[in-house]
C-alpha positions as CSV (number, residue, x, y, z in Angstrom):
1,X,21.9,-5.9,13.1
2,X,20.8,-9.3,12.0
3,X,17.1,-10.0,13.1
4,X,17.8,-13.7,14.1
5,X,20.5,-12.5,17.2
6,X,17.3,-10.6,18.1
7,X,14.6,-12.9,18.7
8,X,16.0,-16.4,18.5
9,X,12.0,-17.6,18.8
10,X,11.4,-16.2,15.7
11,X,13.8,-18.5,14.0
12,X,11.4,-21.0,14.5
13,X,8.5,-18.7,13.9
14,X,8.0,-19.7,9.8
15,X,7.6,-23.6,9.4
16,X,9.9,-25.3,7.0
17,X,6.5,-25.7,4.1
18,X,6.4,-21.8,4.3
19,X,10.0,-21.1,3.9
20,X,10.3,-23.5,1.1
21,X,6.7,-22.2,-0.5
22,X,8.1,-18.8,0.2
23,X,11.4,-19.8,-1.5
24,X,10.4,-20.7,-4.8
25,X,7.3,-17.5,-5.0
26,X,10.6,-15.3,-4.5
27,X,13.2,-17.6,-7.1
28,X,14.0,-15.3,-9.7
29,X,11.0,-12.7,-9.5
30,X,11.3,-9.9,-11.1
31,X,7.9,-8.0,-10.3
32,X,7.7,-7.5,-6.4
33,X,4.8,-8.7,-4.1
34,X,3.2,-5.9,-2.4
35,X,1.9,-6.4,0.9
36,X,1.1,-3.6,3.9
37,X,2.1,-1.3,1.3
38,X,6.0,-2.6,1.2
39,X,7.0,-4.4,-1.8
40,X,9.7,-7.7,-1.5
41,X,11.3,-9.1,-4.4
42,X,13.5,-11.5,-2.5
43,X,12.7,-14.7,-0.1
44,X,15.2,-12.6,2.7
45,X,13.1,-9.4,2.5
46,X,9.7,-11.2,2.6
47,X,10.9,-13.4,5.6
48,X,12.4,-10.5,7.9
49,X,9.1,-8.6,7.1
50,X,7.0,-12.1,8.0
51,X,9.3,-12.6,11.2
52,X,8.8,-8.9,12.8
53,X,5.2,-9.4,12.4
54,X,2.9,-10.9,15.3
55,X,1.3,-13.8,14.7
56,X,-1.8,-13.3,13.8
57,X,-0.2,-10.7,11.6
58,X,2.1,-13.2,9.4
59,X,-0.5,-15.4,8.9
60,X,-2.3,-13.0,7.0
61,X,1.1,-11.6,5.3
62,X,2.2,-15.1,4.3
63,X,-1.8,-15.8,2.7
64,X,-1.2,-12.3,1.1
65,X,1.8,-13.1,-0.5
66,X,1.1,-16.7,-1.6
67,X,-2.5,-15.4,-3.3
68,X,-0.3,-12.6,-5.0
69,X,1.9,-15.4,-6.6
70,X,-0.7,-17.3,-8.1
């Protein structure tokens, strides 16, 4: 089941800086980001975990994973 048929609002729900941002932190990582305890390695892992979140929630996911980058 893709998550997008689910909640078309969520589509909207990252703003096109983060999904870039988020893009190039996940370009050819090989050591995962770790954040609630789940690790991603891949921009489509990290944005279906972002996208299920609330959003209070994925703000503090997205700052978690951009800090991690660094």
């Amino acid at each position: 089941m893709d998550i997008e048929t689910d909640n078309p609002e969520a589509e909207v729900a990252l703003t096109r800086p983060q999904r870039r941002l988020l893009r190039r932190i996940y370009n050819g990582r090989t050591v995962p980001i770790v954040v609630n305890d789940q690790p991603f390695l891949t921009f489509r892992e990290a944005s279906r975990h972002l996208l299920m979140l609330a959003p209070e929630e994925r703000d503090a996911a997205y700052e978690a994973m951009r800090k991690q980058a660094k």
